[in-house]
KENUTI-36022 format. One record per residue (C-alpha): z, y, x. Coordinates in steps of 0.02 Angstrom, whole numbers, padded with zeros to 5 digits, always signed. Each point is the difference from the previous one (the first is absolute). Layout:
# residues N
ZYX/...
# end
This chain:
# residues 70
-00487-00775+01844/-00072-00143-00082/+00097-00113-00120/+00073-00166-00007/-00086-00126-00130/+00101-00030-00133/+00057-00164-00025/-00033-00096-00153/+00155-00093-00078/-00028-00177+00066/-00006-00139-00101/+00084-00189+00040/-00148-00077+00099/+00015-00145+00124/+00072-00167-00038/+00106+00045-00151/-00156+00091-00088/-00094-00171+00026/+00124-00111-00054/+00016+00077-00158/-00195+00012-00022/-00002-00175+00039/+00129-00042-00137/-00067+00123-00137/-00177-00090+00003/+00067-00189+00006/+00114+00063-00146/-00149+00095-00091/-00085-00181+00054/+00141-00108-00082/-00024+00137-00157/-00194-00032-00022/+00038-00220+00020/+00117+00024-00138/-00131+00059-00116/+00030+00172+00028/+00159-00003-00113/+00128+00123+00007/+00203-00003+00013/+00020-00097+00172/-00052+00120+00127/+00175-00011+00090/-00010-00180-00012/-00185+00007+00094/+00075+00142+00119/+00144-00123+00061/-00131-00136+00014/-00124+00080+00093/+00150+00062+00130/+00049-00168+00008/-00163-00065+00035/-00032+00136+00118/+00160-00016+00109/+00041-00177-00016/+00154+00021-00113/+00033-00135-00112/-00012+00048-00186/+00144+00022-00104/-00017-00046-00191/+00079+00116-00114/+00062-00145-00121/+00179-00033-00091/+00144-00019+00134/+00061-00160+00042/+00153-00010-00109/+00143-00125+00030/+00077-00105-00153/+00192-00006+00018/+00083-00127-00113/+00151+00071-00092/
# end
């Protein structure tokens, strides 16, 4: 009786797999334009998504804060 191949555990392929290809190397991209410096490599991640899928960028500054008078 001859046997069945064994399937090998499949890895994510297809669209999502190239998205996130896409977005590692424009982040790795944003990396290397920066002078190669390390310590914003979620900063270049969320850019390079952004850029990628047309999302608008979202600073990660201070909060708009409202001054009551008291």
């Amino acid at each position: 009786m001859a046997k069945e191949p064994i399937m090998k555990q499949q890895v994510a392929t297809g669209p999502t797999q190239n998205l996130e290809e896409r977005i590692r190397c424009r982040a790795y991209e944003l990396y290397e334009q920066r002078g190669r410096k390390h310590g914003q490599d979620f900063e270049d991640w969320l850019r390079a998504r952004a850029e990628i899928t047309g999302q608008k960028v979202r600073t990660m500054g201070a909060p708009n804060k409202t001054h009551e008078k008291t």
